[in-house]
C-alpha positions in Angstrom: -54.9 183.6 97.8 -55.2 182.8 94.0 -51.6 183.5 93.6 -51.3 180.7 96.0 -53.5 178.6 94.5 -52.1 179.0 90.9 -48.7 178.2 92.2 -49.1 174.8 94.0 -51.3 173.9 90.7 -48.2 174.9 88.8 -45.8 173.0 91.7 -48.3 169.7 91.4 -48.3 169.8 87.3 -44.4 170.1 87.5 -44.4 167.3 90.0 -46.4 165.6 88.0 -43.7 165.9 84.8 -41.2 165.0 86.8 -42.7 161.5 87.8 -43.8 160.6 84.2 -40.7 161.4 82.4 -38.9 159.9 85.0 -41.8 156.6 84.3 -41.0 157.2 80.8 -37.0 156.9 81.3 -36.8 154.0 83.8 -39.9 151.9 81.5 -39.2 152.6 77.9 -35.1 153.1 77.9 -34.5 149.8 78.9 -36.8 148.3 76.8 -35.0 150.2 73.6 -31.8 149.3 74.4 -32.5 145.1 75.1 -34.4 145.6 71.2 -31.4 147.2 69.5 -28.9 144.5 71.6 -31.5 141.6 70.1 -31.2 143.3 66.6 -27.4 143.5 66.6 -26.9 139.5 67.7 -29.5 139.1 64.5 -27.4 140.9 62.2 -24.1 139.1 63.6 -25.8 135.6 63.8 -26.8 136.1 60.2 -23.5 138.3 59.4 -25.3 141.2 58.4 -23.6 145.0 57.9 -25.5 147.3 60.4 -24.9 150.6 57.9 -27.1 148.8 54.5 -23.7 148.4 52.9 -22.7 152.0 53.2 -19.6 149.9 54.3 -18.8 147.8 51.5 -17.9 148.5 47.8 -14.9 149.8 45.6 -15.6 153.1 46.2 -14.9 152.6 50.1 -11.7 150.8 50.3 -8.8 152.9 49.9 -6.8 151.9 46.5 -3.7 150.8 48.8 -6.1 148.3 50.3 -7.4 146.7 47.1 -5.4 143.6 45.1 -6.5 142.7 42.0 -7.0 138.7 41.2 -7.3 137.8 37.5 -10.1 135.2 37.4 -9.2 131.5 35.1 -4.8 133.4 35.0 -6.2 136.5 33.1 -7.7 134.1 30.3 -10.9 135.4 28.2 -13.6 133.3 29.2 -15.8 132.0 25.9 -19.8 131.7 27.4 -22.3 130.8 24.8 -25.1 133.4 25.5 -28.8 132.8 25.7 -30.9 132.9 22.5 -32.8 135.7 22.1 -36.6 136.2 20.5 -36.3 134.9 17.0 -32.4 133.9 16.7 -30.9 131.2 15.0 -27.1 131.3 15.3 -25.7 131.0 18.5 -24.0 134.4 20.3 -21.0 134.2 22.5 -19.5 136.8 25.2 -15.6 136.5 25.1 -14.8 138.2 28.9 -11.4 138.4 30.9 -12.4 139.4 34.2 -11.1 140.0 37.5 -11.8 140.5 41.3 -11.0 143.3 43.3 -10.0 141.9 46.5 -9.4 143.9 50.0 -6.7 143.0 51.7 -8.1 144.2 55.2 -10.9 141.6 54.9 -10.8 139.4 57.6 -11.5 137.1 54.5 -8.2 137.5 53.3 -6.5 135.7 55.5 -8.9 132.8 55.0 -8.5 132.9 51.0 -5.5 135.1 50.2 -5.5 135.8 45.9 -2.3 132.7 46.1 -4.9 130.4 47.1 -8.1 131.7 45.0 -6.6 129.7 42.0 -7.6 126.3 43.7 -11.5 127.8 43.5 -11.0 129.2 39.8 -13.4 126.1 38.5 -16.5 127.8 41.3 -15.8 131.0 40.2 -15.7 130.4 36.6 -18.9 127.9 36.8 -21.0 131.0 38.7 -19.3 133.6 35.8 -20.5 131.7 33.1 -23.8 130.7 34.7 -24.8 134.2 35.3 -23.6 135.4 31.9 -25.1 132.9 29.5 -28.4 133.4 31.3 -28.2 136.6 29.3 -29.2 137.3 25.6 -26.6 139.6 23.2 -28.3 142.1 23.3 -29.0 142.2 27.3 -25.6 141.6 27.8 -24.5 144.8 25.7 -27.0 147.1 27.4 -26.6 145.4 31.1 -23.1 144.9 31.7 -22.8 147.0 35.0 -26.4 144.8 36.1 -24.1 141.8 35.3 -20.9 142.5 37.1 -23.4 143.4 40.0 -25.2 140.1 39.9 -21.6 138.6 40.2 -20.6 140.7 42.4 -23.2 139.7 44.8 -22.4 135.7 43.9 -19.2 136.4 45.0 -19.8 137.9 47.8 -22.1 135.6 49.1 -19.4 132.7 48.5 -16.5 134.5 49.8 -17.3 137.6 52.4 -19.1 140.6 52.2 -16.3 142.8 52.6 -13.6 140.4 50.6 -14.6 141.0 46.9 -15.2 144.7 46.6 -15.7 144.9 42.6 -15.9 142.5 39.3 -13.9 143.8 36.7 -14.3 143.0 32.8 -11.3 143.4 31.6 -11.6 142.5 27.7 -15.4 142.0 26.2 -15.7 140.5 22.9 -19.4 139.5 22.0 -20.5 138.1 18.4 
């Protein structure tokens, strides 16, 4: 009789699994995959990357992939830097620099390296804006901080994915 007894309470607790995990399927599952579906129309709508820019960067684009676009025809740039604590005499950065483009970017086809000549003046203003907010001695200690700043000026003007890396090609400073 206990035997019994034990077993339909076992039966009746395995029963009652079943129904809640099948509640817990039928209630929650849904629910989970309407959120993620409202995340990714955010992320598109706002044109994020899913993957926290795992996707995007020099290091993931395949060398074949990349062009290289000499910013202002491969000219040194001459930016009067900021004055720093207690300087008199004006300090000036002397930079060539250059865009890594990706030629898979669905940006590409919008602004192909021909046509980025016609936006040199934007990308030379932004270079030199983000530069000469910089002090001599900032600039010399944060140059990979600055090609990252203009990195991300870039890549908010032209694509995420279309301007993989800024380049400094020649960097005079006095």
């Amino acid at each position: 009789m206990k035997k019994n007894l034990i077993s339909v309470i076992i039966l009746a607790l395995v029963l009652a699994n079943f129904v809640l995990t099948a509640l817990l399927i039928f209630s929650v599952l849904p629910e989970t995959n309407k959120a993620n579906a409202m995340i990714e129309k955010v992320c598109s709508a706002i044109d994020l990357e899913l993957n926290s820019g795992a996707g995007t960067g020099i290091s993931n684009v395949p060398i074949e992939q990349i062009e290289s676009y000499p910013v202002n025809e491969g000219e040194a740039l001459t930016i009067n830097l900021a004055a720093g604590e207690g300087e008199k005499d004006p300090h000036y950065a002397q930079i060539a620099v250059s865009l890594s483009l990706n030629t898979k970017s669905d940006n590409y086809k919008k602004y192909p390296a021909t046509d980025l000549a016609a936006k040199d003046d934007i990308i030379c203003n932004d270079i030199i804006q983000i530069v000469g907010s910089y002090t001599l001695a900032q600039f010399n200690s944060n140059r990979e901080d600055i090609q990252k700043e203009i990195l991300d000026e870039m890549q908010g003007l032209f694509g995420g994915d279309y301007i993989v890396a800024v380049n400094f090609s020649e960097v005079t400073t006095s």
